[in-house]
C-alpha positions, 0 to 999 in steps of 0.5 A, a space after each residue: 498540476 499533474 506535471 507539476 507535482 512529477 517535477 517535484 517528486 523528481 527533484 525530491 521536494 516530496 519524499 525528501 531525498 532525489 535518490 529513486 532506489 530509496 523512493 522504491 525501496 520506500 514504496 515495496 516495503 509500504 506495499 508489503 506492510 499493507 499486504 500482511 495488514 489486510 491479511 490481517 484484517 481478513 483473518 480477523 473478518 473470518 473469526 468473527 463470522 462476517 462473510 461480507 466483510 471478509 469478502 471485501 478485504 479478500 477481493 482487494 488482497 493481493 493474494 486473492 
């Protein structure tokens, strides 16, 4: 199954185009908006006062 779906993201049956600079262009950007999103959510946790919280967001923060 696994070679399966390699093939087609290859072929463009995924993303919807067969140009892989698109395809990693695509994937930095998402990277990057998630990134600031949880920068986001932690600053957030912070205001709040909920260490736990904020303990989680920071252990997967890119910046951590």
């Amino acid at each position: 199954m696994l070679r399966c779906r390699r093939a087609a993201a290859d072929t463009g049956q995924v993303t919807g185009t067969q140009d892989k600079n698109y395809n990693l262009l695509w994937f930095t950007q998402r990277c990057l908006r998630n990134a600031l999103r949880l920068e986001t959510y932690v600053q957030a946790a912070e205001r709040s006062g909920d260490g736990e919280v904020t303990d989680v967001f920071r252990k997967h923060s890119p910046t951590a």
